[in-house]
VMD Tcl script that builds the backbone (N, CA, C; Angstrom):
set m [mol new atoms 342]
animate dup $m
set s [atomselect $m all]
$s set {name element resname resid chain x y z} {
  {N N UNK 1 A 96.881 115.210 126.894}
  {CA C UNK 1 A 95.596 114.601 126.596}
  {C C UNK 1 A 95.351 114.635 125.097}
  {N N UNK 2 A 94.802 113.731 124.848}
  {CA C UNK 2 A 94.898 113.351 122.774}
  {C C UNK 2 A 93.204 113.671 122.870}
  {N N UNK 3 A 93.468 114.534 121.048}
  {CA C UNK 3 A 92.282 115.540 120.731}
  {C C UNK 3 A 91.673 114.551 120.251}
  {N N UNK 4 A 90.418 114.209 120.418}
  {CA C UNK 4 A 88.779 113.740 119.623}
  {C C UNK 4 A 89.108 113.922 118.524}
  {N N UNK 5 A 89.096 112.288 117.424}
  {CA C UNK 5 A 88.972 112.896 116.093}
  {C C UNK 5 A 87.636 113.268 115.607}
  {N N UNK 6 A 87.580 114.479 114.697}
  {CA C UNK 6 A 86.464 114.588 114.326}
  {C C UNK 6 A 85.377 114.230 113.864}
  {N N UNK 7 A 84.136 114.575 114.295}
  {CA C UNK 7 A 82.920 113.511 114.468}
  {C C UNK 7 A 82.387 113.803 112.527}
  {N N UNK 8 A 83.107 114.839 112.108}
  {CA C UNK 8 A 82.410 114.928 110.711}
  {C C UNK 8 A 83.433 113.826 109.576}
  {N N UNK 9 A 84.273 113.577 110.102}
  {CA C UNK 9 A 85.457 112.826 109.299}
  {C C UNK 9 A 84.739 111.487 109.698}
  {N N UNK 10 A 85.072 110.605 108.831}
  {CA C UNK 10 A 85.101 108.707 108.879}
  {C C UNK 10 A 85.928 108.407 109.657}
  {N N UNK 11 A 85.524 107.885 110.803}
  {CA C UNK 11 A 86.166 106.807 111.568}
  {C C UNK 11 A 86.712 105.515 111.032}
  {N N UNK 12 A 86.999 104.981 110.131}
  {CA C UNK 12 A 87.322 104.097 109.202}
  {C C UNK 12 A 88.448 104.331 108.108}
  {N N UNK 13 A 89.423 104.264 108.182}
  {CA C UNK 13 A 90.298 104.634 106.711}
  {C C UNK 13 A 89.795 103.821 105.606}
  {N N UNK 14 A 90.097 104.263 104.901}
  {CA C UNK 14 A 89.945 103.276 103.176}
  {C C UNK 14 A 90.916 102.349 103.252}
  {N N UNK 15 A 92.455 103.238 104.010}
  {CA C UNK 15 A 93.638 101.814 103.143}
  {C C UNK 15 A 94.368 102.651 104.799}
  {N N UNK 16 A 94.863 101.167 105.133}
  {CA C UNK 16 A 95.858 101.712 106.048}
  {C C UNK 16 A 97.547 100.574 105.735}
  {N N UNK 17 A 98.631 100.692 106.228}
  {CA C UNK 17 A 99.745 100.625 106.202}
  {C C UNK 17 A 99.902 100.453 107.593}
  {N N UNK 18 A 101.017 98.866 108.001}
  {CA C UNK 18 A 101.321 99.779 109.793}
  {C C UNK 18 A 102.513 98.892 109.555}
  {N N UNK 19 A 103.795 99.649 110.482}
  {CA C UNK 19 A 104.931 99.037 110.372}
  {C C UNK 19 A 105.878 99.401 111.830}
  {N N UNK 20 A 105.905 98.701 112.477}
  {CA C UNK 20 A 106.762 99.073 113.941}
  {C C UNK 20 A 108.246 99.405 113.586}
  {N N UNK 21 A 108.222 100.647 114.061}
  {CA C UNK 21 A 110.118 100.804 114.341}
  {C C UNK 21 A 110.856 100.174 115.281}
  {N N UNK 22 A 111.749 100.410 114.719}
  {CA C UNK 22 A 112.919 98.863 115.151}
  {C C UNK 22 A 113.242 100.029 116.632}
  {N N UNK 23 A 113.399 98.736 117.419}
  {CA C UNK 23 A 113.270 99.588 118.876}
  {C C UNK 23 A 115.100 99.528 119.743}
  {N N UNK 24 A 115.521 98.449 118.646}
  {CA C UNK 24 A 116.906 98.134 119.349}
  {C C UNK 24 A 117.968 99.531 118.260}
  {N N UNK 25 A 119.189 99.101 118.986}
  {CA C UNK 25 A 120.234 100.056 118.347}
  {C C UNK 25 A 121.385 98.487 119.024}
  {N N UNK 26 A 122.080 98.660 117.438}
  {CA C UNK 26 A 123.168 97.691 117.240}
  {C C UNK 26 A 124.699 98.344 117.361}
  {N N UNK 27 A 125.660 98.416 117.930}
  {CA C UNK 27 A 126.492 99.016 117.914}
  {C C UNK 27 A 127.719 97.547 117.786}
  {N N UNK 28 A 128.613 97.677 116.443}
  {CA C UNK 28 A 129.300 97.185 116.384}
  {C C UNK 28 A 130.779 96.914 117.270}
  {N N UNK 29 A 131.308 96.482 117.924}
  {CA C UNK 29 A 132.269 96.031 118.476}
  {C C UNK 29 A 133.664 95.656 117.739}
  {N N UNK 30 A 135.435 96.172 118.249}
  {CA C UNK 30 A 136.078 96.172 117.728}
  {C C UNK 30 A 136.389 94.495 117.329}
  {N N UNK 31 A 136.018 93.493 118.331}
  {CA C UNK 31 A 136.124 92.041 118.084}
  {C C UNK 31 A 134.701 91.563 118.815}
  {N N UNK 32 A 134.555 89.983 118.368}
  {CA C UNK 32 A 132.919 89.522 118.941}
  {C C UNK 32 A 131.623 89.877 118.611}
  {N N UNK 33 A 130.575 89.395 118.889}
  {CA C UNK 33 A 129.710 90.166 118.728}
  {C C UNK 33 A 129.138 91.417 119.034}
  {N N UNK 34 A 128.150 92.027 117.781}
  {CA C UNK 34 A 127.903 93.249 118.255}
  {C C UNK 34 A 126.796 93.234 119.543}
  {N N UNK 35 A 126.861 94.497 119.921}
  {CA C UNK 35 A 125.974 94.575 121.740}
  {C C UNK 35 A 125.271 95.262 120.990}
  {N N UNK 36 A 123.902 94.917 121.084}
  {CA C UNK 36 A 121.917 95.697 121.591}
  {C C UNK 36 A 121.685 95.624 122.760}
  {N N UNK 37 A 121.406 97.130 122.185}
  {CA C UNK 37 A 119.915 97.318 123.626}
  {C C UNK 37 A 119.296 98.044 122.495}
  {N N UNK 38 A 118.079 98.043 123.479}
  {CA C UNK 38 A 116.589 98.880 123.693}
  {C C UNK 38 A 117.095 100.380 123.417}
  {N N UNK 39 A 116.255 100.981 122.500}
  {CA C UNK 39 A 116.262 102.364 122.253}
  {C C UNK 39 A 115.246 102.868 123.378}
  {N N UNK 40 A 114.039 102.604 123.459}
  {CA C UNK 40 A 113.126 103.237 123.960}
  {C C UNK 40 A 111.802 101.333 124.752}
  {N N UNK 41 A 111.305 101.652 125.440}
  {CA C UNK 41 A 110.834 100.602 126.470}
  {C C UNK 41 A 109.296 100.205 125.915}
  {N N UNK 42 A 108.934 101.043 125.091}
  {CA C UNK 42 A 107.613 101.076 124.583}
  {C C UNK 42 A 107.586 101.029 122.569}
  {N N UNK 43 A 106.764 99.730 122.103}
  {CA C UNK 43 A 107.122 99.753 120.491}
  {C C UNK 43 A 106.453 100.798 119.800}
  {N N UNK 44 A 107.188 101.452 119.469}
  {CA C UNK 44 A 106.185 102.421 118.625}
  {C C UNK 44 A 105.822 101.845 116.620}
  {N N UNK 45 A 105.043 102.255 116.258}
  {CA C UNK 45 A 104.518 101.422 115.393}
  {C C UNK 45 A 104.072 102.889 114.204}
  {N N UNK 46 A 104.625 102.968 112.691}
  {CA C UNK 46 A 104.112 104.147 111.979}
  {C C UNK 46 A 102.802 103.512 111.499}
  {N N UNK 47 A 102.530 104.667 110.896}
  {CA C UNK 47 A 101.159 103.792 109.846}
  {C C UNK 47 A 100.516 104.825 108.775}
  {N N UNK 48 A 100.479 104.673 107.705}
  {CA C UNK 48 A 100.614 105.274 106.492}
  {C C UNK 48 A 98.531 104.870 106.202}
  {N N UNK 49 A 97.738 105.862 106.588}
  {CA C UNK 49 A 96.166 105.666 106.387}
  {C C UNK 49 A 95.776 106.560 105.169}
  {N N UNK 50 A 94.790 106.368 104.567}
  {CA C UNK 50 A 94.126 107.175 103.472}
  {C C UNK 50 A 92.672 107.207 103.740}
  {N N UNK 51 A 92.049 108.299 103.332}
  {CA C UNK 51 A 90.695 108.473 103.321}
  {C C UNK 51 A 90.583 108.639 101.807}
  {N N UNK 52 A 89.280 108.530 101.651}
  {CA C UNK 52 A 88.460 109.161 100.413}
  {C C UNK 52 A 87.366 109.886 100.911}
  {N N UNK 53 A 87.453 111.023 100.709}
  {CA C UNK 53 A 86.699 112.499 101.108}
  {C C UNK 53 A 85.832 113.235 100.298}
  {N N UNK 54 A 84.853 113.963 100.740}
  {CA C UNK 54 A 84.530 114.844 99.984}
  {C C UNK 54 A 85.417 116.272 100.486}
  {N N UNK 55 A 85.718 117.508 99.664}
  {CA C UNK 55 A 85.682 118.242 99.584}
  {C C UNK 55 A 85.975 119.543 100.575}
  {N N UNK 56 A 84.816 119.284 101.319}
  {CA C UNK 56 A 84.361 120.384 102.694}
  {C C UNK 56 A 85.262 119.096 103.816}
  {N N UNK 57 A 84.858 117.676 103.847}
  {CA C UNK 57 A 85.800 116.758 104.604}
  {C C UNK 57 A 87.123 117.003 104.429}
  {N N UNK 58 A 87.812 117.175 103.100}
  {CA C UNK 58 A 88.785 117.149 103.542}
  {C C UNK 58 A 89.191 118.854 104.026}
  {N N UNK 59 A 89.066 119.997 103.833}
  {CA C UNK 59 A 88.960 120.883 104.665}
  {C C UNK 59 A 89.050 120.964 105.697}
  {N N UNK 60 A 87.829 119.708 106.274}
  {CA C UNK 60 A 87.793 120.204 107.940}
  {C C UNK 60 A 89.155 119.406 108.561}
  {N N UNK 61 A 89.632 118.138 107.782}
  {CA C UNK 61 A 90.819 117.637 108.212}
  {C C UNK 61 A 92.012 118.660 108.486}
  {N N UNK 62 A 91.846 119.378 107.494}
  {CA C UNK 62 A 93.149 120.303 107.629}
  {C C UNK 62 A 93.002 121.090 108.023}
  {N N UNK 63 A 91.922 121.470 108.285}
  {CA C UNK 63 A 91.329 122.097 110.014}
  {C C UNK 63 A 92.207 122.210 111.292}
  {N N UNK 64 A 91.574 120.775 111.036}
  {CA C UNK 64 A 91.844 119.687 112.091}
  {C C UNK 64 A 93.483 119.788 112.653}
  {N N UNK 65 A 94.407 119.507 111.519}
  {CA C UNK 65 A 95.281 119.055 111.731}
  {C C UNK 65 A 96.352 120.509 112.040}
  {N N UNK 66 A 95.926 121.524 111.575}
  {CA C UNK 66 A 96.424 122.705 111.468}
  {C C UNK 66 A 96.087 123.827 112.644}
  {N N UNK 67 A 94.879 123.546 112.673}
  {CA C UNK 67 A 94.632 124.346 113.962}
  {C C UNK 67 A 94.673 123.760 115.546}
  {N N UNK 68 A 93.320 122.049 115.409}
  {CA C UNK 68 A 92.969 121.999 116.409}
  {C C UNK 68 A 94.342 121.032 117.656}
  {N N UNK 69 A 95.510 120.477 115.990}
  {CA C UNK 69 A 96.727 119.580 116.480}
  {C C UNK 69 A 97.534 120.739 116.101}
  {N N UNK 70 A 97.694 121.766 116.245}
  {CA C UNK 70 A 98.873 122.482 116.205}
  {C C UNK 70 A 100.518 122.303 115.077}
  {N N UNK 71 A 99.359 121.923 113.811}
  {CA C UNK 71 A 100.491 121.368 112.629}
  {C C UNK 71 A 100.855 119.967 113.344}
  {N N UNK 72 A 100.589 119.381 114.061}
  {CA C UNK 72 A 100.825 118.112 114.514}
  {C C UNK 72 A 101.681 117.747 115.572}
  {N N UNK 73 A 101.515 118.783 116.343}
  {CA C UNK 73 A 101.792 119.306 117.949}
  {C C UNK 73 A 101.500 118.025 118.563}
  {N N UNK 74 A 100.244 118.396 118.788}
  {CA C UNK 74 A 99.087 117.621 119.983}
  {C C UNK 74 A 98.997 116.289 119.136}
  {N N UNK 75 A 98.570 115.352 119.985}
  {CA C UNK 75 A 98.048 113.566 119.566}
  {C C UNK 75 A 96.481 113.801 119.536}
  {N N UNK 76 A 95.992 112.668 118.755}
  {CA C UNK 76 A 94.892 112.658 118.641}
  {C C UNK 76 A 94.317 111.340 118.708}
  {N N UNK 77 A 92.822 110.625 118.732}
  {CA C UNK 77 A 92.575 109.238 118.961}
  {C C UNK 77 A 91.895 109.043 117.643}
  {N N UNK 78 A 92.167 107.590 117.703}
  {CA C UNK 78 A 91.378 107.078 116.126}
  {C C UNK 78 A 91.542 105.843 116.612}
  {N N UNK 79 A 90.207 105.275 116.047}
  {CA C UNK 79 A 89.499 103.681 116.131}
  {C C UNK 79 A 91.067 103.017 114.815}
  {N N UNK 80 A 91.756 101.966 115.724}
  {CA C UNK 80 A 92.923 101.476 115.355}
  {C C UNK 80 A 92.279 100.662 114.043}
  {N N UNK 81 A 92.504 100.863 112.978}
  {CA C UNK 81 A 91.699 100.269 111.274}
  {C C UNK 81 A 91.434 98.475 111.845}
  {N N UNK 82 A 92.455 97.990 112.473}
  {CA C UNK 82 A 92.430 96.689 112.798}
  {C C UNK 82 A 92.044 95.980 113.781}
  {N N UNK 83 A 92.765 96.751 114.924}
  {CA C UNK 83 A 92.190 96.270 116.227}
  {C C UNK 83 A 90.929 96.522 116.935}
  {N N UNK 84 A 90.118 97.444 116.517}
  {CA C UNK 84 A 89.117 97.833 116.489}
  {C C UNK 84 A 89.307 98.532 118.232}
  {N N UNK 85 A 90.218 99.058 118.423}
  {CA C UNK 85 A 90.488 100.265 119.666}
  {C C UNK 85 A 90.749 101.157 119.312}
  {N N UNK 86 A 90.277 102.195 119.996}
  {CA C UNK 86 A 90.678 103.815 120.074}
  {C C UNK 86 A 91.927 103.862 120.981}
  {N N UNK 87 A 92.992 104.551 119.959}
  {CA C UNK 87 A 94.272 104.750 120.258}
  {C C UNK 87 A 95.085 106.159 120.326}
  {N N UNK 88 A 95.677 106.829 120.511}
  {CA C UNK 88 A 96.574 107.788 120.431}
  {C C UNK 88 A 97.798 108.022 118.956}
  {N N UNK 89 A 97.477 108.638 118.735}
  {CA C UNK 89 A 98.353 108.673 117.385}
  {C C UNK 89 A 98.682 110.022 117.277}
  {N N UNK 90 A 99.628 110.645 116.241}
  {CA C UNK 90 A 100.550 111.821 116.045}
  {C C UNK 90 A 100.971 111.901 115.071}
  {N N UNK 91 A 100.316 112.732 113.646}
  {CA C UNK 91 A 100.884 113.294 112.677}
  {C C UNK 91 A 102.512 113.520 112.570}
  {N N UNK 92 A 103.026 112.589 111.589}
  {CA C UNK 92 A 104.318 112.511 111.387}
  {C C UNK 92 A 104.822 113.902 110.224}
  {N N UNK 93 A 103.970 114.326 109.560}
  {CA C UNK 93 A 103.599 115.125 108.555}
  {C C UNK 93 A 102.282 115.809 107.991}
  {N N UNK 94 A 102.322 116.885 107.605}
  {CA C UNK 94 A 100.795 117.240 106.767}
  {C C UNK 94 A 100.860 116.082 106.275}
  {N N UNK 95 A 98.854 116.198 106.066}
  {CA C UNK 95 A 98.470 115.161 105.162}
  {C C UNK 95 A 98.354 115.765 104.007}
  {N N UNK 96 A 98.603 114.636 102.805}
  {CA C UNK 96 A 98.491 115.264 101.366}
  {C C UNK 96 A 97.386 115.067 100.643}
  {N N UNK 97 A 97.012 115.952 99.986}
  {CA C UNK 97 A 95.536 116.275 99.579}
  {C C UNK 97 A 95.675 116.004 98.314}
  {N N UNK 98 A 94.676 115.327 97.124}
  {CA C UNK 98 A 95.148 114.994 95.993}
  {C C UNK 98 A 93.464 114.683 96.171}
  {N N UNK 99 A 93.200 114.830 94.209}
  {CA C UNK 99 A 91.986 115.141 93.777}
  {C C UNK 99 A 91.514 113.785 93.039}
  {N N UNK 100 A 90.393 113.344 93.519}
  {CA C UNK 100 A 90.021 111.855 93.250}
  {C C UNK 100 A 88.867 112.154 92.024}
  {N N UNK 101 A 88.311 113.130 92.132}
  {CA C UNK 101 A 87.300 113.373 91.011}
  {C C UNK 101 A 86.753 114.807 91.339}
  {N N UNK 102 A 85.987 115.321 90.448}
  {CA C UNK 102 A 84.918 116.774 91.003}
  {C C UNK 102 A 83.919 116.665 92.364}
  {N N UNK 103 A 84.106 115.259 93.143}
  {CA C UNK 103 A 83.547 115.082 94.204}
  {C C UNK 103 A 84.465 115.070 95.421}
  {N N UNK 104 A 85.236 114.316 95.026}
  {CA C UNK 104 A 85.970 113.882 96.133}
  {C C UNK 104 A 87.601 113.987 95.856}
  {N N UNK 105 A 87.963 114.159 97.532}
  {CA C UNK 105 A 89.694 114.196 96.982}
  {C C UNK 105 A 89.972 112.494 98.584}
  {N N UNK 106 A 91.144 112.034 97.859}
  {CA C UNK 106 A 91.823 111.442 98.242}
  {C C UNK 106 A 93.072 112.265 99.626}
  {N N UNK 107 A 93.025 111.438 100.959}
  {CA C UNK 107 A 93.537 112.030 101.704}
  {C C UNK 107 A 94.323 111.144 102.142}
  {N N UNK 108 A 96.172 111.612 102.482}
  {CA C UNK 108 A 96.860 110.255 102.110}
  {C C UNK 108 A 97.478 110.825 103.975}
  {N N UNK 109 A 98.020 110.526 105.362}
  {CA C UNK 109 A 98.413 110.752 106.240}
  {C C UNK 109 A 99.267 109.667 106.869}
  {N N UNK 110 A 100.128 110.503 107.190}
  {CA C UNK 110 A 101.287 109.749 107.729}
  {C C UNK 110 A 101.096 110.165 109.862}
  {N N UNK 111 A 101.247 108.512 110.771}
  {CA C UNK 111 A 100.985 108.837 112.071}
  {C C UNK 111 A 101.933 107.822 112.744}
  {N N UNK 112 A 102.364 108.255 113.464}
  {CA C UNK 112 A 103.141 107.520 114.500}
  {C C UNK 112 A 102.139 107.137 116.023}
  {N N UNK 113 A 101.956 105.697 115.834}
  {CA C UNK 113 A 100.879 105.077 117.491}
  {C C UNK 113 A 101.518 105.816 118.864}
  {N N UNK 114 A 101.158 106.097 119.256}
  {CA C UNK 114 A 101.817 106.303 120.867}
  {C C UNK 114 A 101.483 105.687 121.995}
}
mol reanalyze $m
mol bondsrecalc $m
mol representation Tube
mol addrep $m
C-alpha cells in the first residue's frame, strides 16, 4: 500500500522531467534479424521533479523519505504534475537538498511511476 504524500509539502512540483524505460530487450542473432521481447508487461516511466521549499519543508521531506518510506523502501502517491492523477511512485534515490536563498532550499528527486 503507497504512503500519503505529505499534507505539509506542495502537491505541485516546480519542474518535472518524465521519460519511460525502454521495456523491450534486443538480443542480437548470429545471422538475420535481431529477436525482442518485452522485459516486463507494464511501462514503467522515471521522472526527475523539483520543489522549491522552505526550510522546515524541506526537513519534513527528508522525514518523509527517510523514515516514513524507509530510505525509499515503501511507494508513495503524488498528484501526476501532468495528468492531473494521483499515482504511485518510488524514490529512485535520496533527494538532493541545495540552498536557493536564506529562505528557501531547492529540492531536486529522482522517482520511478509504478
Amino acid at each position: 500500500m503507497a504512503i500519503a504524500w505529505p499534507v505539509e509539502l506542495p502537491d505541485c512540483a516546480q519542474t518535472w522531467e518524465e521519460q519511460a524505460v525502454p521495456v523491450t530487450v534486443r538480443t542480437q542473432m548470429d545471422t538475420g534479424q535481431p529477436k525482442v521481447r518485452r522485459r516486463f508487461t507494464h511501462t514503467m516511466r522515471s521522472m526527475r521533479v523539483t520543489f522549491v521549499l522552505t526550510h522546515e519543508q524541506a526537513m519534513a521531506l527528508r522525514d518523509f523519505f527517510e523514515i516514513d518510506l524507509q530510505g525509499g523502501v515503501q511507494e508513495h502517491t503524488f498528484r501526476h504534475p501532468f495528468r492531473d492523477v494521483v499515482e504511485s511512485f518510488r524514490f529512485v534515490e535520496p533527494p538532493t537538498i541545495s540552498n536557493v536563498d536564506a529562505l528557501a532550499c531547492s529540492v531536486a528527486c529522482a522517482w520511478e511511476q509504478l
